[in-house]
FITORGU-126167 format. One record per residue (C-alpha): residue number from 1; residue in three letters; x negated, y negated, z negated. Coordinates in Angstrom, 3 decimals, decimal comma. Example, Ala and Ser with C-alpha at 12.3 -4.5 7.8 and 13.67 -1.06 7.14 Angstrom:
residues 2
<pt><num>1</num><residu>ALA</residu><X>-12,300</X><Y>4,500</Y><Z>-7,800</Z></pt>
<pt><num>2</num><residu>SER</residu><X>-13,670</X><Y>1,060</Y><Z>-7,140</Z></pt>
This chain:
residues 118
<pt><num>1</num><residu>UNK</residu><X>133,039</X><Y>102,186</Y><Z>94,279</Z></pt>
<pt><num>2</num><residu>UNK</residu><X>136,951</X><Y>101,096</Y><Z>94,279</Z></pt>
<pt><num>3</num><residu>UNK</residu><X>135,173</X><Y>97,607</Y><Z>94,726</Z></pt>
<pt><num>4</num><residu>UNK</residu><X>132,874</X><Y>98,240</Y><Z>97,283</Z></pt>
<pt><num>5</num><residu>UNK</residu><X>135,918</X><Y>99,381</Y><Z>99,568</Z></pt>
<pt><num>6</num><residu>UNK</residu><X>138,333</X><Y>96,423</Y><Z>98,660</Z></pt>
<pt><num>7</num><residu>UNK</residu><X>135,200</X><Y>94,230</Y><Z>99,731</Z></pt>
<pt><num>8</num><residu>UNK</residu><X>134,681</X><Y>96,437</Y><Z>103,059</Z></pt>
<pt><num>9</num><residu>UNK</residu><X>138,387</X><Y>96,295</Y><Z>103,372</Z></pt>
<pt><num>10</num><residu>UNK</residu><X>138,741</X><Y>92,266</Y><Z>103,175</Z></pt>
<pt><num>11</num><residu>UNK</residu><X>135,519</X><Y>91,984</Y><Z>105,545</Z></pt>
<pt><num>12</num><residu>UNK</residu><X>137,552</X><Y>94,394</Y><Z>108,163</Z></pt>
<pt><num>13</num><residu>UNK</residu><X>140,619</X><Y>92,273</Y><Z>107,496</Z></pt>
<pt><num>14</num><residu>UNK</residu><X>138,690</X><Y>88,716</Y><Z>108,586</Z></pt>
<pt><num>15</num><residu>UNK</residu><X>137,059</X><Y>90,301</Y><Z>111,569</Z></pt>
<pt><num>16</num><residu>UNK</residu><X>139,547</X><Y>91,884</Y><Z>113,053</Z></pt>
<pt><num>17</num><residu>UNK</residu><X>141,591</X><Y>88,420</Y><Z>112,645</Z></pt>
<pt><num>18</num><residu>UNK</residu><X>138,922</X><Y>85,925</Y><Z>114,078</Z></pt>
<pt><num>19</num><residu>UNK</residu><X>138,198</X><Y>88,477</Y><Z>117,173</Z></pt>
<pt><num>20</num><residu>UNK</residu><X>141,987</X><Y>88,878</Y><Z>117,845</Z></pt>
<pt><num>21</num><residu>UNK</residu><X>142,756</X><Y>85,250</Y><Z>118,488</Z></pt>
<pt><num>22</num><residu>UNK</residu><X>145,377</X><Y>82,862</Y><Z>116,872</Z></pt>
<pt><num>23</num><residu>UNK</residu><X>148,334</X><Y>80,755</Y><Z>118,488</Z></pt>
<pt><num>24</num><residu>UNK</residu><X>150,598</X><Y>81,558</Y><Z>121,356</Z></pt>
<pt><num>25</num><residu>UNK</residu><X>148,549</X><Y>81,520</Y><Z>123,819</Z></pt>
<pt><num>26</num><residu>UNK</residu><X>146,938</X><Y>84,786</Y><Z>123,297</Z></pt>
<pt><num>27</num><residu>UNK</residu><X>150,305</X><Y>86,494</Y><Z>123,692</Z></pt>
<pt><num>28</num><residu>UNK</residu><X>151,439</X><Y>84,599</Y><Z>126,547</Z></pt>
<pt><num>29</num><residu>UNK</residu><X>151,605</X><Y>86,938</Y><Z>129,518</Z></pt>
<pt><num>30</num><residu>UNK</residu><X>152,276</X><Y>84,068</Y><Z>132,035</Z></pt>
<pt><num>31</num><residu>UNK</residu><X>150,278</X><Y>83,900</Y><Z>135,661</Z></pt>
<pt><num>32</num><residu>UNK</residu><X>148,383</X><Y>80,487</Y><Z>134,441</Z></pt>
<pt><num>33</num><residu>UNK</residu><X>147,259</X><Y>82,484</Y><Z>131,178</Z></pt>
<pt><num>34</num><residu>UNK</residu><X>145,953</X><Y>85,408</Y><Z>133,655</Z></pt>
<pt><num>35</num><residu>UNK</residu><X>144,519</X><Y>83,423</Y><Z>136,258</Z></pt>
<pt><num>36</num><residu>UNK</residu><X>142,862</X><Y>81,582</Y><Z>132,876</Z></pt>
<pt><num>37</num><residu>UNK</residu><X>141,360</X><Y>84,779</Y><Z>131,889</Z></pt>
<pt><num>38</num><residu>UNK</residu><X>140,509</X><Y>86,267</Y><Z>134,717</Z></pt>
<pt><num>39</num><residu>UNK</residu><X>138,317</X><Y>82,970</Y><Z>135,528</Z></pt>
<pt><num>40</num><residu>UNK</residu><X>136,706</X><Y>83,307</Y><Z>132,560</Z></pt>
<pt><num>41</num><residu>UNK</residu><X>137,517</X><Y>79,798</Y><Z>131,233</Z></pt>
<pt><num>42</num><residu>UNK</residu><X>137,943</X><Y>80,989</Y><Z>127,663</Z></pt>
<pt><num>43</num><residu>UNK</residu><X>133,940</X><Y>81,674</Y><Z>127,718</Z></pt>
<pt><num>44</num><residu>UNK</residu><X>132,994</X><Y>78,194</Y><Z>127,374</Z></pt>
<pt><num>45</num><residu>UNK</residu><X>136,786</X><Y>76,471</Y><Z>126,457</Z></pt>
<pt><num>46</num><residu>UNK</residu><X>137,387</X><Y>79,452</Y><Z>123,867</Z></pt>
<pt><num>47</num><residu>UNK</residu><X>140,035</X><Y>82,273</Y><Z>124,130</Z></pt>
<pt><num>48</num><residu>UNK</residu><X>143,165</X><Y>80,175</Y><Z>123,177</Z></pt>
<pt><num>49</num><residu>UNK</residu><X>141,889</X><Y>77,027</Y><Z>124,820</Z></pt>
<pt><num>50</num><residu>UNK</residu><X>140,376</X><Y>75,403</Y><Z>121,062</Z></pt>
<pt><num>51</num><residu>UNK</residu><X>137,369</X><Y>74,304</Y><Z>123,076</Z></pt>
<pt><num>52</num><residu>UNK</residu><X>133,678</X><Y>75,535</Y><Z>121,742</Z></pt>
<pt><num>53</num><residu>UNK</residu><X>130,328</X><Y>74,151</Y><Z>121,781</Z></pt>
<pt><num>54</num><residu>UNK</residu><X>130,110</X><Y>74,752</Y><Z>125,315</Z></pt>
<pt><num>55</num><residu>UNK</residu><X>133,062</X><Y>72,798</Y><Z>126,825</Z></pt>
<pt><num>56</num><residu>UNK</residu><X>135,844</X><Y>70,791</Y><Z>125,053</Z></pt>
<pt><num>57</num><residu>UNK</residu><X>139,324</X><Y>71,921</Y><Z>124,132</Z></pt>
<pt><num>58</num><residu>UNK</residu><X>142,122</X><Y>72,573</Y><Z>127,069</Z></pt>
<pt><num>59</num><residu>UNK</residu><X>144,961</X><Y>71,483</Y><Z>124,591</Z></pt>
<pt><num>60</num><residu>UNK</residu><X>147,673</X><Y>68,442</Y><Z>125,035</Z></pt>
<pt><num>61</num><residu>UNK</residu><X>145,958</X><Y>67,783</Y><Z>128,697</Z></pt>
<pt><num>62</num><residu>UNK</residu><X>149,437</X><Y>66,191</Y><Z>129,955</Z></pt>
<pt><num>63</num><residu>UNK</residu><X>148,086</X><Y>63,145</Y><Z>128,089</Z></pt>
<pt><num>64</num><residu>UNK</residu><X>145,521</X><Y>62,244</Y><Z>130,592</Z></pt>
<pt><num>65</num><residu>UNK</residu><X>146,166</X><Y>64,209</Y><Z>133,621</Z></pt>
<pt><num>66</num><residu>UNK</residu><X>149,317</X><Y>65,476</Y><Z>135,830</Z></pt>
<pt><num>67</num><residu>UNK</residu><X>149,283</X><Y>68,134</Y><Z>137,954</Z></pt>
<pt><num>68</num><residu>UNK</residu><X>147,369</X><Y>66,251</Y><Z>141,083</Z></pt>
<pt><num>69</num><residu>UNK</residu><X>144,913</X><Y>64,942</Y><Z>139,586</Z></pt>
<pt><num>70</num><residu>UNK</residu><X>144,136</X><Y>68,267</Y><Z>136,756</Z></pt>
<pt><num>71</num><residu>UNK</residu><X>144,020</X><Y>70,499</Y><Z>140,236</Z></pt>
<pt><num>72</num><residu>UNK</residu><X>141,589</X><Y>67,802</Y><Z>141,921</Z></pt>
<pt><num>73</num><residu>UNK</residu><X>139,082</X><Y>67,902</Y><Z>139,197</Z></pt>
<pt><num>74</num><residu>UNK</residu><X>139,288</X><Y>71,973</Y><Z>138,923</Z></pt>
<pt><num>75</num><residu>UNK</residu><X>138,485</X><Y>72,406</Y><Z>142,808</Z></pt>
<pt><num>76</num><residu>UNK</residu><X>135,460</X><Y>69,903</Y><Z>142,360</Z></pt>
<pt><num>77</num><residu>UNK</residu><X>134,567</X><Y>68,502</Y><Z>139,780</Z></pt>
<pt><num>78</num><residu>UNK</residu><X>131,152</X><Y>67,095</Y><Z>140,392</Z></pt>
<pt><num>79</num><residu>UNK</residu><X>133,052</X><Y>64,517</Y><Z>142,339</Z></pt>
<pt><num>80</num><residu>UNK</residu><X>135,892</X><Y>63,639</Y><Z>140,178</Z></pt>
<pt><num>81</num><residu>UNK</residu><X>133,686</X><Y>63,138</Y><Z>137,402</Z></pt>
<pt><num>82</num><residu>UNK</residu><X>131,784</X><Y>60,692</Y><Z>139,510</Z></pt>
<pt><num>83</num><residu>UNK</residu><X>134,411</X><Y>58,641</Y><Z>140,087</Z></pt>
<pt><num>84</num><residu>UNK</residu><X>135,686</X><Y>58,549</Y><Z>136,354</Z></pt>
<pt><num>85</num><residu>UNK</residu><X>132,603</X><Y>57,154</Y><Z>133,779</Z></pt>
<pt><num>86</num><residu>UNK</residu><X>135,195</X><Y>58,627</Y><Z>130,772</Z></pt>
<pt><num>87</num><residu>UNK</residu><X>134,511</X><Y>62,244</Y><Z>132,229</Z></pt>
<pt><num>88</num><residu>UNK</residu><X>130,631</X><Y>61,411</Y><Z>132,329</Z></pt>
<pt><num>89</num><residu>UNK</residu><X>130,594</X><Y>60,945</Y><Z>129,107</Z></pt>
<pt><num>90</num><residu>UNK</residu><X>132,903</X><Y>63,762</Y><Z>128,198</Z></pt>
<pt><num>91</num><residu>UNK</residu><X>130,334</X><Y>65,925</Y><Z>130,105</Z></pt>
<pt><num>92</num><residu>UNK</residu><X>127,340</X><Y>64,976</Y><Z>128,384</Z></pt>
<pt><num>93</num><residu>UNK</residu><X>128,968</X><Y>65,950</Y><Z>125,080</Z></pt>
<pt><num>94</num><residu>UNK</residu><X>129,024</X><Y>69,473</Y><Z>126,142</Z></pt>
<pt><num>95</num><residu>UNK</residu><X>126,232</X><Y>72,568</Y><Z>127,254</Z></pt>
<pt><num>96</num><residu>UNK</residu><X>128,067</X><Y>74,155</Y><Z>130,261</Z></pt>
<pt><num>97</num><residu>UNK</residu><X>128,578</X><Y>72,642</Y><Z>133,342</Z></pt>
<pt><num>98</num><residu>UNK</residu><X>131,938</X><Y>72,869</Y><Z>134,946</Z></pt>
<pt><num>99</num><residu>UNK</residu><X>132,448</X><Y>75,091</Y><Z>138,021</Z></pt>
<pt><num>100</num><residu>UNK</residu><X>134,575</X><Y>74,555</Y><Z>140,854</Z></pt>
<pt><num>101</num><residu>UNK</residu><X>138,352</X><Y>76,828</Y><Z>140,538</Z></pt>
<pt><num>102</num><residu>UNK</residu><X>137,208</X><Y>79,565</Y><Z>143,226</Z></pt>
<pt><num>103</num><residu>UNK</residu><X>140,743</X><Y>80,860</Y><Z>143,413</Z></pt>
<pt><num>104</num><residu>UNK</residu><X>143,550</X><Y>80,538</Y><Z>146,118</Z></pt>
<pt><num>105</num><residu>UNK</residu><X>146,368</X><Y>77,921</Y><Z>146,170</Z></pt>
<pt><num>106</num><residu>UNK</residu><X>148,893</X><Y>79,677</Y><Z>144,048</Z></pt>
<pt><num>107</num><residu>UNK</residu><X>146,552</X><Y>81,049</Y><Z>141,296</Z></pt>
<pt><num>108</num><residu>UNK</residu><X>145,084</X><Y>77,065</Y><Z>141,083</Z></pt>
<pt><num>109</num><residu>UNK</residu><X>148,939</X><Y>76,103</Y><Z>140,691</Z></pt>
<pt><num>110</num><residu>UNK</residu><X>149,190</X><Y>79,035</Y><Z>137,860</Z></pt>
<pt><num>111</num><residu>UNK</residu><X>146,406</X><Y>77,620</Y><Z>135,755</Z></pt>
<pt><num>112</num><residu>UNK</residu><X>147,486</X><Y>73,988</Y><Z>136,250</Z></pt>
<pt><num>113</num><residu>UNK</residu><X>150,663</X><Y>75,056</Y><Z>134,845</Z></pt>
<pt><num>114</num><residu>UNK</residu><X>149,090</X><Y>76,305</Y><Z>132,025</Z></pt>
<pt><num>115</num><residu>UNK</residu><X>147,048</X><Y>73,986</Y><Z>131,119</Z></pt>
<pt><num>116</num><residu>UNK</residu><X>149,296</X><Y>71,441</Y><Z>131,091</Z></pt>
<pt><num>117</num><residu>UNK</residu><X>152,247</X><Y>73,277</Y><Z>129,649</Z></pt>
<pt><num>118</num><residu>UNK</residu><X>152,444</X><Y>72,485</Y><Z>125,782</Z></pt>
């Protein structure tokens, strides 16, 4: 019996750790983290931005985008990905198809913040 619990205690222990999230961004209480979740990106890019099977990881994005060109591609990108063949491919790696930011102004500034803030 003693065993039995220590087992049902370990399996508690793991599931309440992969359902509560990892890294910094799942305490950050910034606007670009709410207007995030609100959105509902972290159903396809994953609750602290890791990326899933559905659409790729949100991390280092200051690489290969600044703040322009990051909030040109969330309000459409069906065309900016038209225009840039590397995106194409990006977008064939991945199930979900990305939707245009349906927010206002300042919530799309939030998010770009975010997302580009390391």
């Amino acid at each position: 019996m003693k065993h039995v619990t220590l087992v049902l205690l370990a399996f508690s222990l793991v599931v309440v750790g992969a359902c509560s999230g990892s890294g910094e961004a799942s305490n950050d209480a910034s606007p670009g983290r709410t207007v995030y979740v609100q959105a509902g990106c972290g159903g396809c890019h994953g609750a602290d931005r890791q990326g899933l099977q559905t659409a790729p990881p949100l991390l280092d994005l200051g690489v290969h985008w600044d703040q322009a060109s990051l909030s040109a591609y969330l309000q459409d990108p069906t065309t900016v990905r038209a225009n840039n063949p590397q995106l194409q491919y990006r977008t064939e790696a991945y199930a979900a198809e990305m939707p245009a930011f349906q927010g206002t102004d300042e919530e799309l500034a939030d998010l770009v913040n975010y997302l580009l803030a390391e």
